[in-house]
C-alpha positions as CSV (number, residue, x, y, z in Angstrom):
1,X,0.0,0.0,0.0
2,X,1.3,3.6,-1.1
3,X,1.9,6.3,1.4
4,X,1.5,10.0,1.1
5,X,4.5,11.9,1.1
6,X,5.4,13.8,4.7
7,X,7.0,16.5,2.4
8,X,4.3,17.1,0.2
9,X,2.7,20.8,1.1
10,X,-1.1,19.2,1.0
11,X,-0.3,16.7,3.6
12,X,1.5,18.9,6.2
13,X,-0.1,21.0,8.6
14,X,-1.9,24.0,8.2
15,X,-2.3,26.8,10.4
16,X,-5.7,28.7,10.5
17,X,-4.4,31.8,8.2
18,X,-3.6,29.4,5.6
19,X,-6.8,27.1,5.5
20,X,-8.8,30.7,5.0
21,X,-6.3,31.6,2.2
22,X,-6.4,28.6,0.4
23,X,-10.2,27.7,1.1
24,X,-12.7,29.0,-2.0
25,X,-10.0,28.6,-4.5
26,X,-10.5,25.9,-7.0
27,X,-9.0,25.5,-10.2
28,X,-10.0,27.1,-13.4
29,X,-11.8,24.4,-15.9
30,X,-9.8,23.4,-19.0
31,X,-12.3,24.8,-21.7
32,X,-12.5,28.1,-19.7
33,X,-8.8,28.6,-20.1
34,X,-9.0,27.7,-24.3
35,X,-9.1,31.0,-26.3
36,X,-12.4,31.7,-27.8
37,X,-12.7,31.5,-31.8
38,X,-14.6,34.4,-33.4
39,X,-17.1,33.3,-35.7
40,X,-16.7,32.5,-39.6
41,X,-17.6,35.1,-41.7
42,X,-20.7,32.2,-43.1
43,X,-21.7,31.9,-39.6
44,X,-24.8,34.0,-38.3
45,X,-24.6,34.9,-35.1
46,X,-28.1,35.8,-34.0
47,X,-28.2,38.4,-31.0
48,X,-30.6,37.5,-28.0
49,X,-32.9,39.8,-26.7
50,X,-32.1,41.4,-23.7
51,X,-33.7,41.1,-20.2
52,X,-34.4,44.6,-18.7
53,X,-31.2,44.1,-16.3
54,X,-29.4,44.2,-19.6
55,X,-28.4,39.8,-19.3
56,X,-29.1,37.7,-22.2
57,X,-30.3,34.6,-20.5
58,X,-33.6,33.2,-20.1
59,X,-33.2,32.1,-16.3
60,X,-35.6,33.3,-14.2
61,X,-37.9,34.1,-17.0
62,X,-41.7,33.2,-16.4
63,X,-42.7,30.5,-19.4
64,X,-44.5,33.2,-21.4
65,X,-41.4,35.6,-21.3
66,X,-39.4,32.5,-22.9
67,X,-41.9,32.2,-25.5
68,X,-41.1,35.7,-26.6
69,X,-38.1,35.7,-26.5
70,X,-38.1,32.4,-28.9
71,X,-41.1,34.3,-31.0
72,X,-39.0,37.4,-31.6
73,X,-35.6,35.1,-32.1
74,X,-37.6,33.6,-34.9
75,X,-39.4,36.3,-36.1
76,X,-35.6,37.9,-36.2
77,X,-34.5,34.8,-38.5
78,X,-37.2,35.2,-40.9
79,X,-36.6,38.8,-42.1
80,X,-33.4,38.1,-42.2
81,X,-33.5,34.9,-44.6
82,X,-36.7,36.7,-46.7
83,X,-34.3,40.1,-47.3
84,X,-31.2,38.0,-47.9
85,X,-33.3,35.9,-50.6
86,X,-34.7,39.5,-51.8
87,X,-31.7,40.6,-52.5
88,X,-30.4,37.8,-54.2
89,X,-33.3,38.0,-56.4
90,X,-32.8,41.8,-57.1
91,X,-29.2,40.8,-58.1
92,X,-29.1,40.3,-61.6
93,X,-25.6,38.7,-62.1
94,X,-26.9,36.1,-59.5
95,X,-30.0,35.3,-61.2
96,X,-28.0,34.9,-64.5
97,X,-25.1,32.6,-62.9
98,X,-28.6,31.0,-60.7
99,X,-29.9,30.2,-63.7
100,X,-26.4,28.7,-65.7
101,X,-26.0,26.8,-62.4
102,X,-29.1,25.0,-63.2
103,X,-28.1,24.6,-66.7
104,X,-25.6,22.2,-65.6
105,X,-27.0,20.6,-63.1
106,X,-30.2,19.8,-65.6
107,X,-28.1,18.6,-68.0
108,X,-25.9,16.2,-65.3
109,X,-29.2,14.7,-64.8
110,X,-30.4,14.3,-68.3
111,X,-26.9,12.2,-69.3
112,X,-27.6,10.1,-66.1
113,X,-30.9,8.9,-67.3
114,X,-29.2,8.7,-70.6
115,X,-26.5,6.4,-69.2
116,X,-29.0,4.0,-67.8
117,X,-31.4,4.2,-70.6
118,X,-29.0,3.0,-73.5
119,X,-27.2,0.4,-71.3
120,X,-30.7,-1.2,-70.6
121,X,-31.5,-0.7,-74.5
122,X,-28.0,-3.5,-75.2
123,X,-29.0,-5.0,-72.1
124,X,-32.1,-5.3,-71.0
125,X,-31.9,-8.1,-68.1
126,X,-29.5,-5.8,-66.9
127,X,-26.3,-7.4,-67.3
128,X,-23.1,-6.0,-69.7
129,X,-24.7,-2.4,-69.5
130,X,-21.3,-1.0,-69.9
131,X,-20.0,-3.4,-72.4
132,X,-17.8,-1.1,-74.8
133,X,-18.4,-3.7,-77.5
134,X,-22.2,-2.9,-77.9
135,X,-23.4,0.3,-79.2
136,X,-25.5,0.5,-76.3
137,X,-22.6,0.1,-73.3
138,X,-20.3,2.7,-75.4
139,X,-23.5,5.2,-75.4
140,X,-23.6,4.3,-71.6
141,X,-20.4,4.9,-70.5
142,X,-20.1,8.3,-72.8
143,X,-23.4,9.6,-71.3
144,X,-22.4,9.0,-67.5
145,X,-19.0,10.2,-68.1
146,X,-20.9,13.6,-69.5
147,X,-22.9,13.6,-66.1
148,X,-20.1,13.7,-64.2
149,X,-18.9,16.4,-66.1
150,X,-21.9,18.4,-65.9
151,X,-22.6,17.6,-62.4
152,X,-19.1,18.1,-61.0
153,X,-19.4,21.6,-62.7
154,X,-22.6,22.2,-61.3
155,X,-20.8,21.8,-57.7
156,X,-17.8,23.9,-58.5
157,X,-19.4,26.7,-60.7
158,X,-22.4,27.0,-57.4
159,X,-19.2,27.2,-55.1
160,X,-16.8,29.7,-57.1
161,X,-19.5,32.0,-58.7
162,X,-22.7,32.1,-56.7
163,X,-21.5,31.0,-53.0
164,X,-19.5,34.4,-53.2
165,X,-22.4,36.7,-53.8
166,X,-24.7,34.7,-51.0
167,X,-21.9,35.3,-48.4
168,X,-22.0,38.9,-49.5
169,X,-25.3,39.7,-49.0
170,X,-25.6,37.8,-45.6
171,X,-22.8,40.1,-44.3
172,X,-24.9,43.0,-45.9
173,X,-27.8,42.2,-44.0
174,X,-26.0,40.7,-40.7
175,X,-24.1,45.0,-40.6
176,X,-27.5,46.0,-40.5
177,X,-29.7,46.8,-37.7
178,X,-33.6,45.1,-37.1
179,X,-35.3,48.3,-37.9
180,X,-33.8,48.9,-41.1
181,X,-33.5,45.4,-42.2
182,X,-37.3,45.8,-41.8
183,X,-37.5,49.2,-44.2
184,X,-35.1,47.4,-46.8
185,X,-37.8,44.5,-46.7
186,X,-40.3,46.7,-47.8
187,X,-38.7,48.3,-49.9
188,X,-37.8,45.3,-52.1
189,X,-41.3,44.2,-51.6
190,X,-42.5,47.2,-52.7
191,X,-40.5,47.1,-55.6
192,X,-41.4,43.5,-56.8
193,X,-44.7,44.7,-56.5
194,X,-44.9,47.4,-59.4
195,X,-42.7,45.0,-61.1
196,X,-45.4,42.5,-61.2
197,X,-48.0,45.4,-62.1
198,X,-46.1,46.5,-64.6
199,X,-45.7,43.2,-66.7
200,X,-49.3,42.8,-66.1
201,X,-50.5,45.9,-67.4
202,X,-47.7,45.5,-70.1
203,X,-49.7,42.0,-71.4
């Protein structure tokens, strides 16, 4: 059986000046003491409203104050996802490059259902659809090869031309404040409105 060291400070004797000096203190937890990250610039960060003694937390709220705080927290989220998605619709180069994106990505999907349609057309049990010695399997293996194409470009083109522009215009509307994300939803609203009355009285 191990014994405890005579020498060691926490097994000697203390006098009463040094229990009341060392008692309270405990040490600090390990994920206290880690630095704090700041958030990605494609990370939210969605600011709680504040109890009247200026604290952020919902202790000590009654349940029908927590419901409002979670009402206005949502309400909060929606106007700013429906004036992020306004903007993006008011932006013309991202409608254009929106639109391309699909291009691809419809066409991916047309040369995948081409791949399987001609390699069940040599094969129809199934079997040898990729056979590069049928017309069929060399149709097959030249259609999926396009899909990938298409589809991997799809990916890249979303991630290099239009993921750019999104990020922009959530940092746009994250700079700005509740009230006037509110009048800049209006606006656009009011906008796409004569828009739509325009065409209309146009046909």
């Amino acid at each position: 059986m191990s014994q405890r060291s005579p020498f060691n400070k926490r097994n000697q004797p203390q006098t009463e000046d040094e229990k009341k000096s060392s008692s309270g203190i405990t040490r600090k937890s390990p994920t206290k003491a880690k630095p704090v990250r700041e958030a990605a610039s494609s990370v939210r960060v969605v600011a709680k409203k504040k109890n009247p003694d200026g604290s952020t937390s919902t202790a000590g709220m009654t349940k029908e104050e927590k419901k409002e705080v979670r009402r206005a927290e949502r309400e909060e989220e929606d106007i700013f996802n429906s004036l992020t998605n306004a903007m993006l619709k008011a932006d013309e180069l991202y409608t254009s490059r929106r639109r391309m994106w699909w291009v691809f990505l419809g066409l991916g999907l047309v040369f995948v259902v081409a791949a399987f349609a001609s390699g069940y057309i040599g094969a129809p049990d199934g079997s040898n659809m990729y056979d590069l010695s049928t017309t069929g399997g060399v149709l097959s293996v030249v259609s999926l090869v396009l899909a990938y194409v298409f589809i991997i470009t799809s990916l890249v083109y979303e991630w290099m031309k239009i993921r750019p522009i999104r990020n922009e215009k959530q940092d746009k509307v994250t700079s700005l404040s509740p009230k006037k994300r509110r009048a800049m939803l209006a606006d656009l609203y009011e906008a796409d409105e004569r828009k739509r009355a325009e065409k209309k009285s146009a046909k």
